[in-house]
C-alpha positions, 0 to 999 in steps of 0.5 A: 500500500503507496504511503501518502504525507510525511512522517512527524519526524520528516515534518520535524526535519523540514520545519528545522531546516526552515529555522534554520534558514530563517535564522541565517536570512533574516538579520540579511533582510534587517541589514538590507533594510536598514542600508535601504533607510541609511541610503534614504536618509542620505539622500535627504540630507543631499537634497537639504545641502542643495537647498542651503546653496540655493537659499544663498544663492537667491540671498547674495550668498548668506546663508539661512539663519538658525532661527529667526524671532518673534513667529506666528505660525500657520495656527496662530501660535507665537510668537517665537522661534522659527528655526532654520527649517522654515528658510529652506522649506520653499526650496525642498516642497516636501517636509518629510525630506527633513526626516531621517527614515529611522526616526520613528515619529518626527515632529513638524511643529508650525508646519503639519501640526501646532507645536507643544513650545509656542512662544519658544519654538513656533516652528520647529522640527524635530526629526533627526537632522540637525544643524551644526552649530559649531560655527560662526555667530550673526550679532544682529540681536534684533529681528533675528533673535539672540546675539552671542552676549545673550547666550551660548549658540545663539543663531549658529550659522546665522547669516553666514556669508559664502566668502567666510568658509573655508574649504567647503566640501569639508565643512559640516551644515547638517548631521543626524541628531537624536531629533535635536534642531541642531547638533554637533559640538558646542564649546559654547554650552561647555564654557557657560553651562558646564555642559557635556558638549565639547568636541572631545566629548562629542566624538568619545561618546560622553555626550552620547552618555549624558544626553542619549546622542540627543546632540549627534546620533550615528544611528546607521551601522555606527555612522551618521549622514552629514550635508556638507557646505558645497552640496554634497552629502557623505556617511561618516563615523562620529569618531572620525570627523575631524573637527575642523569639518565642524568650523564652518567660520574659521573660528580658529583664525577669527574668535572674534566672531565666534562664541567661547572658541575652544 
């Protein structure tokens, strides 16, 4: 008589060689997906580099302000702070480019929804790509916010003319965070407030203790996607940036114009 199935040892076999399989391919479809977000958010960051050229170039090549003062957003909510996002917003038409694909629930305060800081931040997002502030300081303390005087970091970035960097395509604008506005070292913060922010701390991890990354967050296979000053976006370990990638004023040669420089 013709048997018909399988034996539950034969059934056992088959179900352990698909465990097995299973076991082998699926950290394969993980790495696969997470290089698919990794290759996405570095085109994100590429997009928002070409929109900080283009931003200076339609502003007699000054670049956007970290945040401009005294906002009233779509909702009626200010005023306060609207960070450098809502600058460069009409050069990219699409919010979700500001995002790194691995953040899991991005804010866009001011722009998809009211924000929870009004008369701080009217418009603002917090979506894991941020603006490096380690760099030259705007002193205009009026319709643009705070001056240097009035605080540490106030307006990195602000208004910075093309002609004032140095060496661009080595020069960071944006770095992914851990949905901070902005990120990177900040000797200024370290100077005033006694915080973990120095270049030092930044690349040994230290930050990555006190704050959770919240200031640099190397979120793909231990490497974070930067934008960098000429358009062009790269991949680096956070430990192998120099620090110089993060001076986009030439503070080193000009601290006059820059907030507590080392």
């Amino acid at each position: 008589m013709r048997r018909i199935g399988f034996t539950l040892i034969e059934l056992l076999v088959v179900i352990a060689i698909i465990a097995i399989l299973a076991a082998i391919l699926f950290p394969v479809f993980a790495q696969a997906r997470e290089k698919a977000r990794q290759t996405a958010c570095l085109s994100n960051n590429k997009q928002l580099g070409l929109a900080f050229r283009m931003y200076a170039q339609d502003n007699d090549e000054r670049n956007v302000m970290a945040w401009i003062g005294r906002f009233v957003n779509k909702f009626g909510q200010g005023p306060g702070r609207a960070w450098w996002q809502y600058g460069i917003q009409p050069y990219t038409k699409n919010v979700d480019i500001f995002a790194c694909p691995d953040v899991g629930n991005p804010a866009f305060w001011g722009e998809k929804t009211e924000s929870t800081i009004p008369t701080d931040s009217s418009y603002r997002y917090e979506s894991g790509i941020g603006l490096n502030w380690y760099t030259f300081q705007w002193t205009d303390a009026g319709e643009w916010g705070m001056a240097p005087g009035n605080g540490p970091g106030a307006n990195a970035f602000g208004g910075l003319a093309d002609g004032e960097v140095q060496q661009p395509a080595e020069r960071i604008v944006l770095l992914e965070t851990g949905n901070a506005v902005v990120g990177g070292p900040n000797p200024g913060l370290a100077a005033c407030c006694g915080m973990v922010t120095t270049y030092d701390d930044w690349r040994t991890g230290r930050e990555y203790t006190a704050y959770g990354g919240y200031f640099g967050r190397a979120r793909h296979s231990e490497t974070m996607n930067l934008a960098l000053y000429d358009g062009h976006a790269k991949a680096f370990r956070m430990n192998q940036i120099p620090e110089a990638y993060f001076d986009v004023g030439d503070c080193a040669q000009r601290a006059d114009l820059c907030w507590s420089w080392r």
